[in-house]
TIPAMAR-726234 format. One line per field, with one value per residue (C-alpha): x, y, z. Coordinates in pm, 1 decimal. Each point is the difference from the previous one (the first is absolute). Layout:
% TIPAMAR-726234
x: X,...
y: Y,...
z: Z,...
//
This chain:
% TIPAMAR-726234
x: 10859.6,-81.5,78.5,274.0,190.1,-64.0,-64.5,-182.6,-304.8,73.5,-315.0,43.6,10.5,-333.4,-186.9,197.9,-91.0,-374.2,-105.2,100.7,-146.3,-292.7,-45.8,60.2,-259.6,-284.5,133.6,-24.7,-361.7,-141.6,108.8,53.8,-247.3,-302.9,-141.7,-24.6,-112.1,-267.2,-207.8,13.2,-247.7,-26.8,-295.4,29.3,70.5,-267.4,145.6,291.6,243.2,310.9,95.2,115.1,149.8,217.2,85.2,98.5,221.6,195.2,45.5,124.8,227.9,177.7,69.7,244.1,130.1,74.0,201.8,134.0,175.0,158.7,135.5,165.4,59.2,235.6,104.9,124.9,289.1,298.5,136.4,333.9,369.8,155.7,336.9,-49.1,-365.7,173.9,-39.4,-388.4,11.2,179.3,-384.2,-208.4,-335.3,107.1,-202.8,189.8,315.2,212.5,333.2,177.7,187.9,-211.2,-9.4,-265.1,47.2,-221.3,78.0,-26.5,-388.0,-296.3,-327.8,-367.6,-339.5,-322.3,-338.9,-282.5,-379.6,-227.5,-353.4,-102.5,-326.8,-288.0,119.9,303.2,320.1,356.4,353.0,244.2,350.3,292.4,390.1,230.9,392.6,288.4,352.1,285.8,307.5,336.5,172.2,-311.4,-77.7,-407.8,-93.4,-277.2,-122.2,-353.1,-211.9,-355.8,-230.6,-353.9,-329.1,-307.7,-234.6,-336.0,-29.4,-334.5,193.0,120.5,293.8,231.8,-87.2,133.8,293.3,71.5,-17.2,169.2,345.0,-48.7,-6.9,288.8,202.4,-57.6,87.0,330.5,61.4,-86.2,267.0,287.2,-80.9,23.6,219.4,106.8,152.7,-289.6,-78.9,67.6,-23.0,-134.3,-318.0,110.2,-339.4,-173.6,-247.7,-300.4,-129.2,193.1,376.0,-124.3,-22.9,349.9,73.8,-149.1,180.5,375.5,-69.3,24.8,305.5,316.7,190.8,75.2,68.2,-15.4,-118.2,-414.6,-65.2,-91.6,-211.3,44.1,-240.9,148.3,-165.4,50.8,-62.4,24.7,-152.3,-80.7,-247.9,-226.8,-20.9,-99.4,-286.8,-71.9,-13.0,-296.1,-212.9,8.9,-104.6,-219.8,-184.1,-25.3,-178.8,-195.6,-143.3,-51.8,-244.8,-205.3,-46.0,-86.9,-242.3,-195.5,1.0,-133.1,-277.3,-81.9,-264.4,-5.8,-192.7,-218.9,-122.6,348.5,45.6,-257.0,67.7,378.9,-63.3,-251.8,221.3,303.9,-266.4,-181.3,265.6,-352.9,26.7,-31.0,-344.6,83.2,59.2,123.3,288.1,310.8,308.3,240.0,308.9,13.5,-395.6,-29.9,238.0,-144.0,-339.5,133.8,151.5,-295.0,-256.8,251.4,2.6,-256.6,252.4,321.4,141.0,-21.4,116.3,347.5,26.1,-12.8,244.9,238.5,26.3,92.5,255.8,166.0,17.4,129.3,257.5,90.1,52.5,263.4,147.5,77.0,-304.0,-106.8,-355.8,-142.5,145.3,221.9,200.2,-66.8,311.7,-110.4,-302.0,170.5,227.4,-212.5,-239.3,-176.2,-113.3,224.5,42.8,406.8,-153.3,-227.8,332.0,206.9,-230.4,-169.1,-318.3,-93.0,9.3,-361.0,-181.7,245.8,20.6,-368.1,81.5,306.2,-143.9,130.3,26.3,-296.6,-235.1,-11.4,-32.8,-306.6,-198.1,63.0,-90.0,-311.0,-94.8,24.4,-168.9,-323.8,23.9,94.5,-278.9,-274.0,114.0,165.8,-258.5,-199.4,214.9,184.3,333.9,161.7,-148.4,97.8,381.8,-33.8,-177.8,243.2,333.4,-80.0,-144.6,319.5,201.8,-178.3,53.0,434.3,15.5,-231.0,156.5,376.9,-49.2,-233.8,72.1,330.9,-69.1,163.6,-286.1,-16.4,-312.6,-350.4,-171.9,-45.0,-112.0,-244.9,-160.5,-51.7,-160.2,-218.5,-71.8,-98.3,-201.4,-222.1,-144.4,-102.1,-173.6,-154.6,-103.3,-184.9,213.1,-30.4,-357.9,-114.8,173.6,339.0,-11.1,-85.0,274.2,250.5,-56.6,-7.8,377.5,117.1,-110.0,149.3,302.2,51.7,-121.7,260.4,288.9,-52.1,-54.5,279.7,203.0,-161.3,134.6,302.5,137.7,-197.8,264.2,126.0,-364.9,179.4,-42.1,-416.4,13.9,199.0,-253.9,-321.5,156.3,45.0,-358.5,-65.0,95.4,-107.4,-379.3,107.9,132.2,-349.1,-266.2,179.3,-8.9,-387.6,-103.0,203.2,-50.4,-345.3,-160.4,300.4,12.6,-395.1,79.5,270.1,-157.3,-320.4,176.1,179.0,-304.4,194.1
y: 8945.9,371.6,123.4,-217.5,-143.4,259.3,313.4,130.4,189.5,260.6,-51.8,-24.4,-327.7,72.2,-34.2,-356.8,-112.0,86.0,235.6,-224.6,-316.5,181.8,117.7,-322.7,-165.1,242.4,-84.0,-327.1,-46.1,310.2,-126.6,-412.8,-96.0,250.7,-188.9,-347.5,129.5,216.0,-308.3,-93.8,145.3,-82.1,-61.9,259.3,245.9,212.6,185.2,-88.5,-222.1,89.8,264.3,-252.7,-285.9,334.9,90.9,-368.5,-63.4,345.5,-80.6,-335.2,119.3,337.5,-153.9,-268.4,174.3,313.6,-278.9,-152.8,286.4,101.0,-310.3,-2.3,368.0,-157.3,-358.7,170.1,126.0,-129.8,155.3,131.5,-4.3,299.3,127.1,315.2,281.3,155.3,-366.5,34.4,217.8,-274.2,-226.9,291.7,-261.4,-216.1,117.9,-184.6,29.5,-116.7,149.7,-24.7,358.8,291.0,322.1,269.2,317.2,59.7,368.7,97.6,-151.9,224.9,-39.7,107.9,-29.0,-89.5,39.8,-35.7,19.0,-346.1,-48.7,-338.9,-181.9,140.3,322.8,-20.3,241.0,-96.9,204.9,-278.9,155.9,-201.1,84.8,-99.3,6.8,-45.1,-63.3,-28.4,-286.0,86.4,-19.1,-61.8,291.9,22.4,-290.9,49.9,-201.5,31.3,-2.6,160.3,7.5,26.4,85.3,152.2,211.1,112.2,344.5,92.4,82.0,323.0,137.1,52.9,-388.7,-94.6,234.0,-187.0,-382.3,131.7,153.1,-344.4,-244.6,195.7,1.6,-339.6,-125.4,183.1,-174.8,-330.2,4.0,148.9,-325.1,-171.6,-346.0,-29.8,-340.6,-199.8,99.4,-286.1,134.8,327.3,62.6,249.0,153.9,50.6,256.5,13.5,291.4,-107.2,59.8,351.0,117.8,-135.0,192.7,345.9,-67.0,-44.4,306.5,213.7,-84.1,185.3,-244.4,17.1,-273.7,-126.7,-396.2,-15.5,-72.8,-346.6,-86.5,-328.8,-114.1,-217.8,-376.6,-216.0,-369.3,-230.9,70.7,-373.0,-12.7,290.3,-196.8,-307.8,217.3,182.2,-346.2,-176.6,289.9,48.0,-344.0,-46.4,327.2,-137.5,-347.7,184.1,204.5,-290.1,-163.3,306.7,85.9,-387.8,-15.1,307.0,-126.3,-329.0,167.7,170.5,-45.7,9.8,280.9,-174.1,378.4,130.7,-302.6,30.7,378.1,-40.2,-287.3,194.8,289.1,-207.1,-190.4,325.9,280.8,159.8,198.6,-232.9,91.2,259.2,-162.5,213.5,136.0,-164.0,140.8,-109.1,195.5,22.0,-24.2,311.6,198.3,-28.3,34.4,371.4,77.9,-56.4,153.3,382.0,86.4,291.0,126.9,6.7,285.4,-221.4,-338.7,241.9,99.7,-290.7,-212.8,308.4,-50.0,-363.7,68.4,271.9,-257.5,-279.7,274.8,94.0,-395.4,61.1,312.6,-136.5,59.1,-359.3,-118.1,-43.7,208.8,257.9,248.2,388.6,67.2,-258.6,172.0,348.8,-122.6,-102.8,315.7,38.1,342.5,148.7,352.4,-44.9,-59.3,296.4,252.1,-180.3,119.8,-379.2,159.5,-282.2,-227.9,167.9,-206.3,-308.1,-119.2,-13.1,-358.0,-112.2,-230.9,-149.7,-361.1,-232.2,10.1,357.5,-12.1,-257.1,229.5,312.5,-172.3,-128.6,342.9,178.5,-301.4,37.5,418.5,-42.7,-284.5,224.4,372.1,-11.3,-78.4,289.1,283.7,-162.8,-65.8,359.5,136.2,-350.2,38.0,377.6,-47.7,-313.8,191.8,334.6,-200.3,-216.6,328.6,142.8,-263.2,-51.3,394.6,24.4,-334.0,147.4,358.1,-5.2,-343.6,-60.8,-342.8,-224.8,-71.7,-310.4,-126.8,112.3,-32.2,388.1,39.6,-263.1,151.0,353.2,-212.6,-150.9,354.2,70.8,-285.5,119.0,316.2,-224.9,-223.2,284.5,199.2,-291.4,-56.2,-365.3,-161.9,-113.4,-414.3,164.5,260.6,-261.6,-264.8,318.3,137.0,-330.8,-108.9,416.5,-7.1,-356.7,53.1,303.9,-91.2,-333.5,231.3,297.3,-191.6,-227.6,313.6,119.7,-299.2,-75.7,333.4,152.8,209.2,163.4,90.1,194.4,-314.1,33.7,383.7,-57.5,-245.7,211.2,318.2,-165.9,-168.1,371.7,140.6,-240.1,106.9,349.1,-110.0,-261.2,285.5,262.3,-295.1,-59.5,358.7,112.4,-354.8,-131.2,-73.4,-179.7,-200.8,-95.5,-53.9,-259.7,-187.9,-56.7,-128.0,-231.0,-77.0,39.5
z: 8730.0,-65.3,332.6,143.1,-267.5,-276.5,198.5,-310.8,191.8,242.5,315.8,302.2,240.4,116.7,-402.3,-49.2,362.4,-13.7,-314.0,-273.2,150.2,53.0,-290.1,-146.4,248.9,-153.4,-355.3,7.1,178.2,-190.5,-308.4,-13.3,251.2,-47.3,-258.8,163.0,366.7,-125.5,-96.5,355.4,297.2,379.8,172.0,258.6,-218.4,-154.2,-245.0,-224.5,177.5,-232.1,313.6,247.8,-286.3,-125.6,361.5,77.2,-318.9,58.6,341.4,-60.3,-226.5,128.2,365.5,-129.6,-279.7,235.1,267.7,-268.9,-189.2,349.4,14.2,-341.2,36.6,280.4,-128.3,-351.0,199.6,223.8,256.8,-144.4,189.5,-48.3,128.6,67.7,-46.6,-332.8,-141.3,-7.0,-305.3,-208.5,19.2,-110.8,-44.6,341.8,348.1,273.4,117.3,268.2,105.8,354.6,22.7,14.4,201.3,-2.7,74.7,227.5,87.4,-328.1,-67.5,-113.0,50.6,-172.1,122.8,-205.1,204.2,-218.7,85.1,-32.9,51.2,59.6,105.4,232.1,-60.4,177.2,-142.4,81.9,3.1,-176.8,110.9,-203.5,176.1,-279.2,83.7,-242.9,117.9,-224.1,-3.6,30.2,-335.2,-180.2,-239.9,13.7,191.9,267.7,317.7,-38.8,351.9,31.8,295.1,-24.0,192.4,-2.8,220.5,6.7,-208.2,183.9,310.1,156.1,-198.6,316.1,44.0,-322.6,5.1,379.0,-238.4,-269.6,193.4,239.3,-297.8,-174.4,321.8,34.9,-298.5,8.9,308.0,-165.7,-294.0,209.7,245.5,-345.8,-5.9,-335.4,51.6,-40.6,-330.7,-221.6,-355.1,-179.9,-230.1,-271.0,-90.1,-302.0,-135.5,320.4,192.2,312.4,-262.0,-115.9,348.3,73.7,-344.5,93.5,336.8,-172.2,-180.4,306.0,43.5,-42.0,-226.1,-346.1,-169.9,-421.2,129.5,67.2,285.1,137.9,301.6,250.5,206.7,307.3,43.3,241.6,-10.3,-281.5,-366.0,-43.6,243.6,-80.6,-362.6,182.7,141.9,-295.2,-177.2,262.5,-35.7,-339.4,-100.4,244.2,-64.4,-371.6,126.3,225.0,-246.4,-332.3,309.2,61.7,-373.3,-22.4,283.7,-168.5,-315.1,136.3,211.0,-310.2,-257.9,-383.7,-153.6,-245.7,-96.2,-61.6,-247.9,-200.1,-45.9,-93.2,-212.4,-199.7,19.5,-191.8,-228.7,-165.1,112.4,158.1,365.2,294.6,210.7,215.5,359.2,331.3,-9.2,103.3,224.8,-261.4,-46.8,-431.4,-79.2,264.7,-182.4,-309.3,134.2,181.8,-348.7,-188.9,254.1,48.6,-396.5,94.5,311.2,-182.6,240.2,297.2,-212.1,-122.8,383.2,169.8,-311.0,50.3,390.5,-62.9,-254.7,229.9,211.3,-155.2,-127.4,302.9,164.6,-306.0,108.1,338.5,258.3,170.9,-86.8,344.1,268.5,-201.0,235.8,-31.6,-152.4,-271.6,-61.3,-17.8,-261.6,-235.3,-9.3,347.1,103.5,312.1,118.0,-105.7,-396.9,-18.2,157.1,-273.7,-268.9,-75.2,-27.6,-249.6,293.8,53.2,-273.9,15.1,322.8,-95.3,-136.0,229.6,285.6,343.3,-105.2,-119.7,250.6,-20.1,-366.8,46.0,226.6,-205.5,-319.3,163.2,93.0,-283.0,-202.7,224.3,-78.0,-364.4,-91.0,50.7,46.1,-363.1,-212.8,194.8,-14.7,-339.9,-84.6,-26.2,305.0,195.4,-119.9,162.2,351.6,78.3,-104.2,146.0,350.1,-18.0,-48.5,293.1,252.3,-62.0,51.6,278.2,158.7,-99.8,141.2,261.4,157.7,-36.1,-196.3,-256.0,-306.5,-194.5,-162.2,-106.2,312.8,29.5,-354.4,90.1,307.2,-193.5,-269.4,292.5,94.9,-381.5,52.4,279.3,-190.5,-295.1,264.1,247.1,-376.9,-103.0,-315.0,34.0,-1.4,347.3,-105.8,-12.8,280.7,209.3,-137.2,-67.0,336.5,188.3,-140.8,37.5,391.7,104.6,-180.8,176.6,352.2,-38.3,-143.8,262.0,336.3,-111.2,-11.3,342.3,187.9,-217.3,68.5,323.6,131.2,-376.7,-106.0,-293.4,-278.8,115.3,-19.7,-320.2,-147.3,128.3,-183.6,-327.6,43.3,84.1,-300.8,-232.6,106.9,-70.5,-339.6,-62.7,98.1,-281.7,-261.6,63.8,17.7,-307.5,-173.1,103.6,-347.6,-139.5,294.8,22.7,-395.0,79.7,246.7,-142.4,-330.4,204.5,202.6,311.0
//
């Protein structure tokens, strides 16, 4: 209803198809079902059970709603005759059209090339290259054929190697849509907002034609639209049934937590807190729990809720939630070379808070939570605020200037505040509990982060230099705090008891 018929929210493809029902997954488990599954417990399980019954329920719920809104992202519409391209415009909110005279222009396409940098598991870092072409019609004013081409190497190799794939794959894919029959194509795919439609847009934009029309971009199909719904159809439902059994078979293997009862029923009768149990990996009583228990760090609590509401501002301004291209980022206050010769100097501090979709947000916001929970009630709010924006500051210019890199994220700030860290620990600011527990997190986090760095990118050891040199200068900054602030720090933590 909102997105098809009413067309009242502006996301992209990609949120209806698998952010909303996500997010409506989590809803409806953390919220509705919570209550009635925490007064169950498994046998096997030692500690709170709620962790696989949540895990279960979401699960069970996001895979058929995700097949399920492709298929009526595809069943709302009918695949529309048309006599001629120019007709398209006249069904603004329709997505498939048929029409039996076309000619593109073949001589007159352009082309743009997206290669973006992914790490993915064991360490491994990949060079995704994306080849889009757009070809006008004859006598259609700003209608595209949309055809992209995409691959992806291994970025640890040599550079002449990758230079050899990348002019092969390019070659060959030119090859590939000049050998291009055109006459099986049995309808068109207008596209709608997605990733894949704002690289056909930046690609019509180099070209050298003016028109007052906006442009439109078809995707060729071949084959029949009635039986990918047929598809769509099996697997949804029988994703759905597949998952009611398994949330069924655990509740059955489950048992009912006389303990739990007892405390919630006393809990309603008097309005008295419930005996304090273990705590539970639920979504909503976490949350409040990490409210409650950061009132004494407010720096790091306004921090990390002003990362996430860049964020979600930014999923508004364009940039795509989970794998947003560089471009993306740029727009919407990343730090590049290009932005501090413009002038953008303010890009210093904000791209501070601008991050490379949400598992990069995750990781940062874990990070600076495990600096921020201890480090800030030692050194106290003010001097907190100042260590993390002058580090942060530190890192975009040194990563801007000297190494030639795009910045995004806190993830320098947070290694000078590990540096900081160090000092406090080596000074014996902390008592012995915490240097040990402090230390302990400080020196795994960094051996993961670094050696994942080492054999992510093993032949461009600038990111590890980079990382080392912020690290580097965070001890600089941590040993001048402690000599010049020693008494106010020993003052802090032993109030604190830390």
């Amino acid at each position: 209803m909102l997105d098809i018929y009413l067309d009242v929210l502006p996301l992209k493809e990609g949120y209806w198809d698998f952010g909303i029902p996500l997010l409506l997954s989590v809803s409806v488990v953390s919220i509705c079902m919570w209550p009635r599954y925490e007064l169950l417990t498994l046998k096997w399980v030692k500690r709170s059970s709620s962790g696989y019954f949540f895990i279960t329920m979401v699960l069970a719920l996001v895979i058929p709603l995700v097949l399920s809104q492709n298929y009526l992202s595809k069943a709302a519409y009918e695949v529309i005759e048309v006599d001629s391209l120019s007709d398209i415009r006249y069904y603004p909110k329709q997505k498939y059209f048929r029409v039996d005279n076309f000619e593109p222009l073949k001589l007159e396409s352009v082309s743009y090339i997206e290669t973006q940098v992914v790490s993915g598991r064991y360490f491994d870092s990949k060079l995704h290259i994306d080849y889009y072409i757009a070809t006008p019609f004859t006598a259609a004013d700003n209608i595209w054929l949309g055809t992209s081409y995409h691959t992806k190497y291994d970025n640890r190799a040599d550079q002449s190697i990758k230079d050899h794939q990348y002019s092969a794959f390019i070659n060959d894919s030119r090859h590939q849509y000049e050998a291009k029959d055109l006459s099986t194509i049995s309808y068109f795919e207008k596209l709608k907002s997605s990733n894949q439609r704002s690289g056909y847009l930046h690609t019509v934009s180099t070209a050298n034609r003016q028109s007052n029309l906006p442009p439109l971009i078809l995707k060729p199909e071949t084959g029949l639209l009635a039986d990918s719904l047929d598809r769509d159809f099996v697997w949804g439902f029988g994703s759905f049934f597949i998952g009611m059994v398994l949330c069924l078979l655990l509740v059955l293997a489950a048992e009912f937590d006389n303990q739990e009862k007892k405390g919630t029923q006393k809990h309603i009768q008097k309005q008295k807190p419930v005996k304090k149990r273990a705590p539970v990996s639920d979504v909503s009583k976490s949350l409040v729990v990490w409210f409650r228990s950061n009132k004494e760090r407010p720096v790091t609590l306004v921090l990390i809720l002003t990362c996430i509401g860049t964020f979600i501002l930014t999923v508004f301004m364009g940039m795509d939630i989970i794998d947003p291209l560089s471009r993306q980022v740029n727009s919407v206050g990343g730090l590049t070379m290009n932005a501090l010769q413009a002038g953008k100097y303010w890009r210093v501090v904000t791209s501070l808070f601008v991050h490379v979709g949400i598992m990069h947000l995750v990781m940062s916001l874990g990070m600076l939570f495990a600096t921020g929970y201890i480090l800030e009630k030692v050194l106290g709010s003010l001097r907190f605020s100042m260590a993390f924006f002058i580090c942060g500051i530190f890192a975009n210019v040194l990563g801007v200037l000297y190494f030639d890199m795009d910045m995004a994220g806190v993830w320098g700030a947070t290694f000078g505040l590990f540096g900081i860290a160090i000092p406090l620990v080596a000074f014996k600011i902390f008592n012995k509990k915490y240097r040990e527990l402090f230390g302990g997190t400080i020196a795994a986090i960094l051996i993961i982060t670094l050696t994942s760095m080492f054999f992510a990118f093993i032949n461009t050891l600038s990111y590890m230099v980079y990382y080392l040199l912020t690290l580097c200068f965070g001890i600089v900054f941590g040993v001048v705090i402690v000599m010049t602030q020693k008494q106010s720090l020993l003052r802090n933590a032993r109030r604190h008891n830390i």
